[in-house]
PyMOL CGO cylinders between C-alpha atoms (Angstrom):
from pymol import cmd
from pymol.cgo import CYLINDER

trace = [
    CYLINDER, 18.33, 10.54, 6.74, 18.52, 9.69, 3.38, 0.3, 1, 1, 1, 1, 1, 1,
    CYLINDER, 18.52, 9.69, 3.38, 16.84, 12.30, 1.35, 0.3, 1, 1, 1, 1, 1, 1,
    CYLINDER, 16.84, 12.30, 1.35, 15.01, 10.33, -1.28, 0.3, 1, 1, 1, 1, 1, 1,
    CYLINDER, 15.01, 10.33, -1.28, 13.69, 7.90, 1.06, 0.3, 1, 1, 1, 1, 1, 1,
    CYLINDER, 13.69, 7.90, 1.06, 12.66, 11.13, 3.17, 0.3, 1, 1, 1, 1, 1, 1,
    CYLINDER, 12.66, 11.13, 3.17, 10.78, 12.37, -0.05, 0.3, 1, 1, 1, 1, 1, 1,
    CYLINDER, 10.78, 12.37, -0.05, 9.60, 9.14, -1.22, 0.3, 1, 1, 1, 1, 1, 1,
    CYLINDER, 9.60, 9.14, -1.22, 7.91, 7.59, 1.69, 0.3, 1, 1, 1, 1, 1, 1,
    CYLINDER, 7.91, 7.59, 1.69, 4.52, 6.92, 2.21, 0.3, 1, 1, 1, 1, 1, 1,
    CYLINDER, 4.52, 6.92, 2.21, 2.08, 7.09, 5.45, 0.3, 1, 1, 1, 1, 1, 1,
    CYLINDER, 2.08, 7.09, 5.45, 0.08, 4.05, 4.21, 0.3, 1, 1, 1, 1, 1, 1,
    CYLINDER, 0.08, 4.05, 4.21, -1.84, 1.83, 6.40, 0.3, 1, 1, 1, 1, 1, 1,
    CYLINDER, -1.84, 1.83, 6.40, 0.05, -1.80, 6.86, 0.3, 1, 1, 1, 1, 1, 1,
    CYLINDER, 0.05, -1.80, 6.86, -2.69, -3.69, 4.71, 0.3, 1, 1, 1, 1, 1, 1,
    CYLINDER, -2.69, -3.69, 4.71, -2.54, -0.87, 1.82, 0.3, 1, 1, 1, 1, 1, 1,
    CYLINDER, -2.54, -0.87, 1.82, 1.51, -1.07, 1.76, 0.3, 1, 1, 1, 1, 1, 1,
    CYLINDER, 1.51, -1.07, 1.76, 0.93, -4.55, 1.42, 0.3, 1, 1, 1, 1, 1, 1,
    CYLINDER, 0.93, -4.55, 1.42, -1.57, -4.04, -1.44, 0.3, 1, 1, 1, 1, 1, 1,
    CYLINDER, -1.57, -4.04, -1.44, 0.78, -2.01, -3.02, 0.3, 1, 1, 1, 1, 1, 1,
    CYLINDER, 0.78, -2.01, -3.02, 3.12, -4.85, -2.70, 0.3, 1, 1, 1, 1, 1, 1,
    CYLINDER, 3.12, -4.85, -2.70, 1.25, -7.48, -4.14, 0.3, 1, 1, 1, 1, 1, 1,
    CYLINDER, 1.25, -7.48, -4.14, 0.36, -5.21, -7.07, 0.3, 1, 1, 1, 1, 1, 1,
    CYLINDER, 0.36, -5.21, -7.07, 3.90, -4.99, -7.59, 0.3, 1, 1, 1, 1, 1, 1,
    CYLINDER, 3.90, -4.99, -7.59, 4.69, -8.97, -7.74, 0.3, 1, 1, 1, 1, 1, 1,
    CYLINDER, 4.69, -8.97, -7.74, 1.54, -10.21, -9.17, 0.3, 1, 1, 1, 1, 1, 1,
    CYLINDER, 1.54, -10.21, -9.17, 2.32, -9.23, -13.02, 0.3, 1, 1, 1, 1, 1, 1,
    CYLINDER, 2.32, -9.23, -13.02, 6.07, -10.23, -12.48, 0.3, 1, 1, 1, 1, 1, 1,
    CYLINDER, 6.07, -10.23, -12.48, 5.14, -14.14, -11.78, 0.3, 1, 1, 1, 1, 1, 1,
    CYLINDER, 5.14, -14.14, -11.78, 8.69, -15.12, -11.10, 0.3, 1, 1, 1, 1, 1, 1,
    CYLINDER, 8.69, -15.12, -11.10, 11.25, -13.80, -8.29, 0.3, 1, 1, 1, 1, 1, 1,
    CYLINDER, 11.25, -13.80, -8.29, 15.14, -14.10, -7.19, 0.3, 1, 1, 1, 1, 1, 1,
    CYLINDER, 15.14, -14.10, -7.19, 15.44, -16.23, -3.89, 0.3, 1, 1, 1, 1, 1, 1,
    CYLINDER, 15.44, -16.23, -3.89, 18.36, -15.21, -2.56, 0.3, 1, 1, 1, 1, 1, 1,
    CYLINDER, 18.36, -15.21, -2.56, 20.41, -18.05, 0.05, 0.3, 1, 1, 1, 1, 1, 1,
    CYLINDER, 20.41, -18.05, 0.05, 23.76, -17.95, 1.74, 0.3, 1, 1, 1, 1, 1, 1,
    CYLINDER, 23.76, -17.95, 1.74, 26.19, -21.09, 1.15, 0.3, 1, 1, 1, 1, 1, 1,
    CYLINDER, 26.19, -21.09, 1.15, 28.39, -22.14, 4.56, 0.3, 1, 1, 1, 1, 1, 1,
    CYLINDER, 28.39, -22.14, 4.56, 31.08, -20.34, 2.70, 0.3, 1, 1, 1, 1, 1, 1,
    CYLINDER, 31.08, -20.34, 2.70, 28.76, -16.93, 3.39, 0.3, 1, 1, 1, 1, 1, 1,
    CYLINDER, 28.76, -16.93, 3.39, 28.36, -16.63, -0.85, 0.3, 1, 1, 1, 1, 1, 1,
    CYLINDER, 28.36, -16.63, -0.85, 25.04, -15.42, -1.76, 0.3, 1, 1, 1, 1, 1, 1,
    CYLINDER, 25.04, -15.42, -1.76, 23.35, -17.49, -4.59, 0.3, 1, 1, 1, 1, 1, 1,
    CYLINDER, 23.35, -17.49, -4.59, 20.32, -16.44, -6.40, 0.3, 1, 1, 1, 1, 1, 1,
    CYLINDER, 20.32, -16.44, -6.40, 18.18, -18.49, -8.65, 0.3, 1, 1, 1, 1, 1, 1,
    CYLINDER, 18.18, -18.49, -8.65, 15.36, -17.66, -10.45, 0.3, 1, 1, 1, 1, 1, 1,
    CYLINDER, 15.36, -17.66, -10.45, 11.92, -19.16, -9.20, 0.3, 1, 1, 1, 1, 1, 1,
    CYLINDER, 11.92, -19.16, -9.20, 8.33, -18.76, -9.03, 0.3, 1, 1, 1, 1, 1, 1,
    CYLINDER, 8.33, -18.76, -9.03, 6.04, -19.63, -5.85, 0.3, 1, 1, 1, 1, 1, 1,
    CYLINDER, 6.04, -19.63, -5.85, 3.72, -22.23, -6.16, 0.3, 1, 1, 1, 1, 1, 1,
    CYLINDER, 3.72, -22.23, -6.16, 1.13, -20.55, -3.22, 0.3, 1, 1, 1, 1, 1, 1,
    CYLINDER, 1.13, -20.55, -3.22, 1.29, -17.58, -1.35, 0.3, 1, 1, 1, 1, 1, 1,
    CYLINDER, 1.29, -17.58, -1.35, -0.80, -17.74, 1.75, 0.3, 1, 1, 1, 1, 1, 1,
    CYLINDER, -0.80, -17.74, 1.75, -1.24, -15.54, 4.35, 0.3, 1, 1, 1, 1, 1, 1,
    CYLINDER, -1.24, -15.54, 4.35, 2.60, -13.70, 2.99, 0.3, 1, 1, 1, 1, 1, 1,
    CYLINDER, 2.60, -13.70, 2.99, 4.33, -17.30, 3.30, 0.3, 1, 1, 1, 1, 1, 1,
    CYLINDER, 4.33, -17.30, 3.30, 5.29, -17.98, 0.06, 0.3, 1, 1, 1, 1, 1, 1,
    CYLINDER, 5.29, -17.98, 0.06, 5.81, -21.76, -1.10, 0.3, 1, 1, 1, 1, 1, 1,
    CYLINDER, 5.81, -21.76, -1.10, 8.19, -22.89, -4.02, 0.3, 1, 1, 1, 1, 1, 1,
    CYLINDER, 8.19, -22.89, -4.02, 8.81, -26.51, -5.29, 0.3, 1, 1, 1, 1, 1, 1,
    CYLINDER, 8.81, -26.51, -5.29, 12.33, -27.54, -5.39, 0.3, 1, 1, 1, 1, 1, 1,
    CYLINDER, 12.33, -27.54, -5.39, 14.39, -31.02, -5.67, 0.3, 1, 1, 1, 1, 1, 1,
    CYLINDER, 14.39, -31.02, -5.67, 15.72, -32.13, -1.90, 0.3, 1, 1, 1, 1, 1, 1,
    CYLINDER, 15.72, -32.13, -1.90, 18.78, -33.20, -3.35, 0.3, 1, 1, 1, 1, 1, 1,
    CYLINDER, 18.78, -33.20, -3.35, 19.48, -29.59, -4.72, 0.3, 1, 1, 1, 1, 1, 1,
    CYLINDER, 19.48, -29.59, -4.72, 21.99, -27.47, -2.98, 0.3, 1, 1, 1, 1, 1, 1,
    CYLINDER, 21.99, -27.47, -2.98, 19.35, -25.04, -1.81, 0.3, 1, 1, 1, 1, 1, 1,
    CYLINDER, 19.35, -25.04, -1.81, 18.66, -27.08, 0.97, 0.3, 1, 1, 1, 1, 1, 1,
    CYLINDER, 18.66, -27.08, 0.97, 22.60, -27.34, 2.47, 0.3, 1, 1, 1, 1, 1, 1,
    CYLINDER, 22.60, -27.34, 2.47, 21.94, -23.55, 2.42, 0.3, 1, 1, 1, 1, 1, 1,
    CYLINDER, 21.94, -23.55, 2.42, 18.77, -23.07, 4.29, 0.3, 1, 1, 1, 1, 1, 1,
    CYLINDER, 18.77, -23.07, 4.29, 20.38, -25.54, 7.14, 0.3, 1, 1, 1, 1, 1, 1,
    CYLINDER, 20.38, -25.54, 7.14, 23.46, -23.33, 7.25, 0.3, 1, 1, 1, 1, 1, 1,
    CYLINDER, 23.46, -23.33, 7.25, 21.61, -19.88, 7.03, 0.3, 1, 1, 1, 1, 1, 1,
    CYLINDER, 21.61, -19.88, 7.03, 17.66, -19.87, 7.12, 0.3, 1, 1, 1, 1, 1, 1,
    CYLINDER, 17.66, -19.87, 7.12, 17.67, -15.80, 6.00, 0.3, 1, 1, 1, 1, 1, 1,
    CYLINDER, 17.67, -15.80, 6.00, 16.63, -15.71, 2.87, 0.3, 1, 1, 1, 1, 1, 1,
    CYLINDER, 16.63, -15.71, 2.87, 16.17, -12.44, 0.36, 0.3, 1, 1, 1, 1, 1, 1,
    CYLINDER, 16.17, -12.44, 0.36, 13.58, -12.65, -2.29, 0.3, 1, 1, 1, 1, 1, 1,
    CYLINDER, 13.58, -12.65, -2.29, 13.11, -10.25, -5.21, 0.3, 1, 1, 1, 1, 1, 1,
    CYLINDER, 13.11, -10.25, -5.21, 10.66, -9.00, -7.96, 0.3, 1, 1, 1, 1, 1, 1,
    CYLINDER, 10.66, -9.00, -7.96, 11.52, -6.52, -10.35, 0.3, 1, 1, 1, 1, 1, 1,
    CYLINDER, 11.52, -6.52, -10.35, 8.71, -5.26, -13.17, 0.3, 1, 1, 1, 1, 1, 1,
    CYLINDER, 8.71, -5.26, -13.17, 10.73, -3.72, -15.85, 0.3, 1, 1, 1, 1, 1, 1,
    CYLINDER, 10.73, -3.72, -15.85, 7.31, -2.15, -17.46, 0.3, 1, 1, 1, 1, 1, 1,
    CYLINDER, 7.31, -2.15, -17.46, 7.15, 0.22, -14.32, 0.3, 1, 1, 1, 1, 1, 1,
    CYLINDER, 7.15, 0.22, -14.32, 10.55, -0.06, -12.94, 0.3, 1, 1, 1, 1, 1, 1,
    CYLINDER, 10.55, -0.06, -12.94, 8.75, -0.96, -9.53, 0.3, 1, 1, 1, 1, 1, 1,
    CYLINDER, 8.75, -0.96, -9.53, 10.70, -3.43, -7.64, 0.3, 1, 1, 1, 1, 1, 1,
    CYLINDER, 10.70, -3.43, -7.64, 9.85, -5.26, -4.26, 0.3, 1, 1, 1, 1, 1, 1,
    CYLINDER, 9.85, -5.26, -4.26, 12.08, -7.28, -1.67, 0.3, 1, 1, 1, 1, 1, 1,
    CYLINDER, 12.08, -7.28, -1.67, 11.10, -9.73, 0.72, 0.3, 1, 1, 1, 1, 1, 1,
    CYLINDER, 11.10, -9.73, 0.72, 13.52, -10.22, 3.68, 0.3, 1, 1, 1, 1, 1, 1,
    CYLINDER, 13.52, -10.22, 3.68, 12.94, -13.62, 5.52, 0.3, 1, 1, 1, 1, 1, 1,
    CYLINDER, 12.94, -13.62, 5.52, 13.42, -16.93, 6.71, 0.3, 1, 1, 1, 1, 1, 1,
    CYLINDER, 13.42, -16.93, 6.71, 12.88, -20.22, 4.76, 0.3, 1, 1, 1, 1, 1, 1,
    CYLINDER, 12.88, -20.22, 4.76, 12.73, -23.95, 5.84, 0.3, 1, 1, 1, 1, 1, 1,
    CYLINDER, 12.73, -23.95, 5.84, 12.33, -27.20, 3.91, 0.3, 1, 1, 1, 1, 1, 1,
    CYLINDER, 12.33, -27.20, 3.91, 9.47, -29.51, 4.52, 0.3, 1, 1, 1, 1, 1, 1,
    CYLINDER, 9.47, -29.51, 4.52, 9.07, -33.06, 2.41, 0.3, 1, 1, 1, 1, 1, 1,
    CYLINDER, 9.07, -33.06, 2.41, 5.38, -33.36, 4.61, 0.3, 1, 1, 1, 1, 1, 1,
    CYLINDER, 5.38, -33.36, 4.61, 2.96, -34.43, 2.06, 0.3, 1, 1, 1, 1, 1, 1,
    CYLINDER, 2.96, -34.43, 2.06, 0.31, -32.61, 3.37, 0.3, 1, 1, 1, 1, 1, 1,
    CYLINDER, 0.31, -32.61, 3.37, 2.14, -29.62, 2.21, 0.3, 1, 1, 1, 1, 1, 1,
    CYLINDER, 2.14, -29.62, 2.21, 3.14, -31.24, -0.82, 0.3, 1, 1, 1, 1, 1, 1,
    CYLINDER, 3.14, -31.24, -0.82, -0.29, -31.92, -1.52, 0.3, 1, 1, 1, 1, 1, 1,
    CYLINDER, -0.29, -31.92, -1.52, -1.83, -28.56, -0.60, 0.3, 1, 1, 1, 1, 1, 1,
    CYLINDER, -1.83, -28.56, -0.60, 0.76, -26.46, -3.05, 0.3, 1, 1, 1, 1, 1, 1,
    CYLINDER, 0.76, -26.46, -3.05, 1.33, -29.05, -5.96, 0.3, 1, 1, 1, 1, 1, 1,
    CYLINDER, 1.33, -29.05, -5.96, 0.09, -28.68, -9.58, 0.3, 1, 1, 1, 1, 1, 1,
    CYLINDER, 0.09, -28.68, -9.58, 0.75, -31.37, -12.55, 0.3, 1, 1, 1, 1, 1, 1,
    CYLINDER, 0.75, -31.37, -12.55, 2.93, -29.10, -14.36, 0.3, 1, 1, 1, 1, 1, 1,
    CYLINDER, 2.93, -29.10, -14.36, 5.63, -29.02, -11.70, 0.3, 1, 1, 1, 1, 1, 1,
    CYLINDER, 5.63, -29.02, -11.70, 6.27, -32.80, -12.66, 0.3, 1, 1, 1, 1, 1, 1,
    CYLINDER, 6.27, -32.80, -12.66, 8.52, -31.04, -15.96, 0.3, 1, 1, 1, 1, 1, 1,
    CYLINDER, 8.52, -31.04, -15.96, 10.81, -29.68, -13.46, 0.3, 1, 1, 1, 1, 1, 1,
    CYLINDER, 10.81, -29.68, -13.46, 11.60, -33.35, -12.18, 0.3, 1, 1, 1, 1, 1, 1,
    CYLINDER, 11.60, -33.35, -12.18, 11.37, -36.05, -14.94, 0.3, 1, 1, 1, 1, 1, 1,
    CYLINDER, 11.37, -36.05, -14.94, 10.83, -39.95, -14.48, 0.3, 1, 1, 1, 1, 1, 1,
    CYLINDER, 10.83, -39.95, -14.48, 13.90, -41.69, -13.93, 0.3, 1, 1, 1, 1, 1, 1,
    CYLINDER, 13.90, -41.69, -13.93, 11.67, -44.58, -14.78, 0.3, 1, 1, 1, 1, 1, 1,
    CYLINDER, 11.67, -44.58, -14.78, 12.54, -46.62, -11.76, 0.3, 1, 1, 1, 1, 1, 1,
    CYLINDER, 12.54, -46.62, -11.76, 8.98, -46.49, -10.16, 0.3, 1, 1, 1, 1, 1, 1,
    CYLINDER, 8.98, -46.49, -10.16, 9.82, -44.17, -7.46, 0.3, 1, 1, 1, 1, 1, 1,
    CYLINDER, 9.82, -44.17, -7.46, 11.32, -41.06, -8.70, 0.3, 1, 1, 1, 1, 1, 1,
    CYLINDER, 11.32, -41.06, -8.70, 8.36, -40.35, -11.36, 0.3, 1, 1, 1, 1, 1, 1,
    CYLINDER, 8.36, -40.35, -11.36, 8.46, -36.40, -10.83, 0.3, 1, 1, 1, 1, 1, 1,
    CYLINDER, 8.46, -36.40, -10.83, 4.63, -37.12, -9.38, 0.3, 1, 1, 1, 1, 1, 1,
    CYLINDER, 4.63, -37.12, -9.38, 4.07, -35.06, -6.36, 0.3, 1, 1, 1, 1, 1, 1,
    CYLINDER, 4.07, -35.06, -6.36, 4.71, -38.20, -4.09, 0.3, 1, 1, 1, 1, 1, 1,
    CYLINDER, 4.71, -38.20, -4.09, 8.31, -38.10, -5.93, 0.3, 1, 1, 1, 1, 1, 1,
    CYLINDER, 8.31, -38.10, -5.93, 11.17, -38.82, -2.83, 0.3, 1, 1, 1, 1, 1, 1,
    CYLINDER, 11.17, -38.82, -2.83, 12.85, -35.66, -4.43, 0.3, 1, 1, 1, 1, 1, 1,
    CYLINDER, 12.85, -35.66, -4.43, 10.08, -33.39, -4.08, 0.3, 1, 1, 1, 1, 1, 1,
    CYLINDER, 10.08, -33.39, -4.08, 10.48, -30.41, -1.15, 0.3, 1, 1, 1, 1, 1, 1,
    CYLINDER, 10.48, -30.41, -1.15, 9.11, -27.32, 0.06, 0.3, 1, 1, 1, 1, 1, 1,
    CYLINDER, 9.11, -27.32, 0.06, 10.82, -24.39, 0.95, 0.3, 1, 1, 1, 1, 1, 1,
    CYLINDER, 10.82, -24.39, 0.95, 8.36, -22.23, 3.10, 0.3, 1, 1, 1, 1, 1, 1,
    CYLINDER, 8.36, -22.23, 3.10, 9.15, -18.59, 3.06, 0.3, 1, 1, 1, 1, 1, 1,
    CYLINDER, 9.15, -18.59, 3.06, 7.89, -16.40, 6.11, 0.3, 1, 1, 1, 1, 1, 1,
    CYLINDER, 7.89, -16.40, 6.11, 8.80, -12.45, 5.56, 0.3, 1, 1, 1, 1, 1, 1,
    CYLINDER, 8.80, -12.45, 5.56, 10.53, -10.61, 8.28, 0.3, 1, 1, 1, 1, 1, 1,
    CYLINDER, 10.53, -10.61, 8.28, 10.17, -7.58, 6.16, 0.3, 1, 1, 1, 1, 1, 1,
    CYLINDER, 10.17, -7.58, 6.16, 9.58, -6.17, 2.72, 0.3, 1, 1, 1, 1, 1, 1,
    CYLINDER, 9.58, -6.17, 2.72, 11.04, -3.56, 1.43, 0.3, 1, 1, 1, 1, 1, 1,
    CYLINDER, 11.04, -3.56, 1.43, 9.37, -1.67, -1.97, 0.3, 1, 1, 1, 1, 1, 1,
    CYLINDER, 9.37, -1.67, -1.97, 9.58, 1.13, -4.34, 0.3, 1, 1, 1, 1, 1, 1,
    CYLINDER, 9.58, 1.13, -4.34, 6.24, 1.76, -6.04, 0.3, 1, 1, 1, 1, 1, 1,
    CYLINDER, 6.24, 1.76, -6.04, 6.45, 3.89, -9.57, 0.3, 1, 1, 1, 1, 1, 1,
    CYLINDER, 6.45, 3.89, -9.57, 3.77, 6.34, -9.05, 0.3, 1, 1, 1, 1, 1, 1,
    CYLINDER, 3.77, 6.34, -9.05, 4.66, 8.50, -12.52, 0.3, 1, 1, 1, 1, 1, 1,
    CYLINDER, 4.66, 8.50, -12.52, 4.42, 7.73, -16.14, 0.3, 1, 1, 1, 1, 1, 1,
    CYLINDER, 4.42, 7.73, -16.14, 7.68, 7.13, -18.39, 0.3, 1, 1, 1, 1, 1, 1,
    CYLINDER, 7.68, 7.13, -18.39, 7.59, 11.20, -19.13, 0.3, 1, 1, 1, 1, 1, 1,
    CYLINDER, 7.59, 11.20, -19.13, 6.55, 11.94, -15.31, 0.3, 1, 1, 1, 1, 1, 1,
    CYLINDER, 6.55, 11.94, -15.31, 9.53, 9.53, -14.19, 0.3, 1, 1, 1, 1, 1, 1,
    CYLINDER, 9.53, 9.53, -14.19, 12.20, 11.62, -16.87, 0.3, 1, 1, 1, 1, 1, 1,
    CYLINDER, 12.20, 11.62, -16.87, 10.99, 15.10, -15.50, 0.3, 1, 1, 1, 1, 1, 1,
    CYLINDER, 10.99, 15.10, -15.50, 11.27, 13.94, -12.18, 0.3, 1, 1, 1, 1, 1, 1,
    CYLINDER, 11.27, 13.94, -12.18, 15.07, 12.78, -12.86, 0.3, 1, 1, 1, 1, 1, 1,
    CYLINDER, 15.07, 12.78, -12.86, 15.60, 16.02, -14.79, 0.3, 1, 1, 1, 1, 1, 1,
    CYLINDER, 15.60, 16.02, -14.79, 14.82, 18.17, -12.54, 0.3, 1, 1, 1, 1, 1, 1,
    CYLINDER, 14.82, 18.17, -12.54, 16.09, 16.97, -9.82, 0.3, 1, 1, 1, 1, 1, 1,
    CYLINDER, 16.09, 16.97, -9.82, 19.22, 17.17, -12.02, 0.3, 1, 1, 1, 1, 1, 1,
    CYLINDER, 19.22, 17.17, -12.02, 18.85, 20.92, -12.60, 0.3, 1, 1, 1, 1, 1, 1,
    CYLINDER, 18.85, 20.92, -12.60, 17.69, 22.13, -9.55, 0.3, 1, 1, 1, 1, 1, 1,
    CYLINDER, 17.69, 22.13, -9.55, 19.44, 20.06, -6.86, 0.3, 1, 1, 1, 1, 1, 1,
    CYLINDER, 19.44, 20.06, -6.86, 16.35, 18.73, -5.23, 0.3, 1, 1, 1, 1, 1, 1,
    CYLINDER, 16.35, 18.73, -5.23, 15.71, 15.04, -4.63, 0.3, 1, 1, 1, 1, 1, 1,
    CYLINDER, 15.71, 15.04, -4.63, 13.84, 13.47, -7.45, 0.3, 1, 1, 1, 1, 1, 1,
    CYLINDER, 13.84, 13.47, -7.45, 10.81, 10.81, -6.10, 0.3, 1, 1, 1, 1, 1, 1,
    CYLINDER, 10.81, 10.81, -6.10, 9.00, 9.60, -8.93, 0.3, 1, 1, 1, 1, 1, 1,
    CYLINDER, 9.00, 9.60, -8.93, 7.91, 6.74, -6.91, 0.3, 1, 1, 1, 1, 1, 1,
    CYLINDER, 7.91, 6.74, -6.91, 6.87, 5.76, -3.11, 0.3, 1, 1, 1, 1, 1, 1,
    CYLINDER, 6.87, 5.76, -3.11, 9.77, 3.94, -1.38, 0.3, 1, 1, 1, 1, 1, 1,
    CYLINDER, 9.77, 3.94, -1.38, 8.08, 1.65, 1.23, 0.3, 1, 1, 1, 1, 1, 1,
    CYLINDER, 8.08, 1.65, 1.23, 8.85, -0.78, 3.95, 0.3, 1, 1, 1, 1, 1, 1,
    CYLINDER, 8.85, -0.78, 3.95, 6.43, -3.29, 5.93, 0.3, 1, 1, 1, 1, 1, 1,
    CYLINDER, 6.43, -3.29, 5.93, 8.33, -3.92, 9.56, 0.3, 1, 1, 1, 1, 1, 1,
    CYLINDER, 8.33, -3.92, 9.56, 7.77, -7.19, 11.16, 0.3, 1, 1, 1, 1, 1, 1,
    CYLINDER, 7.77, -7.19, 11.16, 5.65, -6.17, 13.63, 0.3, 1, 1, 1, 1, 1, 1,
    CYLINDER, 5.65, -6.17, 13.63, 3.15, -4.89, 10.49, 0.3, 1, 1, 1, 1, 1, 1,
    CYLINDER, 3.15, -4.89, 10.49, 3.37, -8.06, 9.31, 0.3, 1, 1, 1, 1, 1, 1,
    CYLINDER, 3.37, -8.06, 9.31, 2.47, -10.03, 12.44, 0.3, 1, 1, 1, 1, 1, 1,
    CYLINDER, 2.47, -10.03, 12.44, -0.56, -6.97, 12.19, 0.3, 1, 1, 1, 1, 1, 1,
    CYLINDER, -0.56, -6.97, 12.19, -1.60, -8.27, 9.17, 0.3, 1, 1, 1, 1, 1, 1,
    CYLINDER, -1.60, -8.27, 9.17, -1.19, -11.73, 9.33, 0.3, 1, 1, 1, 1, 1, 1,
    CYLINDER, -1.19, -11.73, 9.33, -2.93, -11.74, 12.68, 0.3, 1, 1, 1, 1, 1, 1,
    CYLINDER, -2.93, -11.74, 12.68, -6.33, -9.93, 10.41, 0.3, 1, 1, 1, 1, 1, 1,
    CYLINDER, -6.33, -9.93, 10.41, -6.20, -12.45, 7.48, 0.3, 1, 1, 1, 1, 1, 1,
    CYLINDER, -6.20, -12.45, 7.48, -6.63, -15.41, 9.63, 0.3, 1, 1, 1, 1, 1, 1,
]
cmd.load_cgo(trace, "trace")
């Protein structure tokens, strides 16, 4: 076994892991979605989620970007957060589909996304949430995978230091992972 994870891990309950979690991503706003083209490149791009709701996490994107080639080819998606103020990270290991329902639309739209879009002034393409171009991608998590910062900046160096001098593993932090079945677990209780 890997001896920091050894050190590092926690023996939280599923719903305060995922506390933990969301205390990580909340401050950060905006995460990496990571996709696989047919070529079996990954491509990240920078975006922020509309709605999370019960941990499926909705983000706004054009149809006629290439994002959606690569959720046909490969629906496993990665998404990141990383807080440089605590060096606490988070990643979210699932799989993501594309949905142009207008329920949907509706349910996870605000007016500001229209700046993403623009009117291309021909009546129909007006970057409105009823916009042809307008998609969801709908992220479900498989697993998520976390390393908490539980020291302060000079807690975090002595850690590193002395693991550096003595040989032992530092841990400054929790290293933590939410299995699928935990999140069926809690998914099943928020409902």
């Amino acid at each position: 076994m890997d001896p920091y994870a050894a050190k590092s891990s926690t023996e939280a309950t599923p719903q305060e892991k995922l506390d933990i979690f969301n205390s990580i991503i909340q401050p950060v706003k905006t995460s990496m979605l990571t996709s696989r083209n047919a070529d079996g490149f990954l491509h990240s791009r920078a975006m922020s989620p509309v709605a999370v709701d019960h941990l499926t996490y909705y983000y706004i994107a054009n149809i006629k970007s290439g994002k959606t080639k690569e959720f046909q080819n490969d629906s496993h998606v990665n998404i990141s957060y990383y807080d440089p103020s605590s060096t606490s990270w988070a990643s979210l290991a699932g799989r993501a589909s594309v949905t142009q329902d207008q329920s949907v639309i509706d349910k996870v739209w605000n007016p500001s996304l229209k700046a993403w879009f623009g009117d291309l002034k021909d009546g129909k393409h007006t970057g409105d949430k009823d916009d042809p171009r307008i998609m969801v991608i709908v992220v479900k998590p498989e697993s998520l995978q976390f390393w908490h910062n539980t020291s302060s900046k000079i807690g975090f160096a002595y850690e590193v230091v002395k693991g550096a001098v003595t040989g032992e593993t530092a841990a400054p932090g929790e290293l933590i992972t939410i299995e699928h079945d935990e999140i069926k677990l809690i998914s099943g209780l928020k409902k």
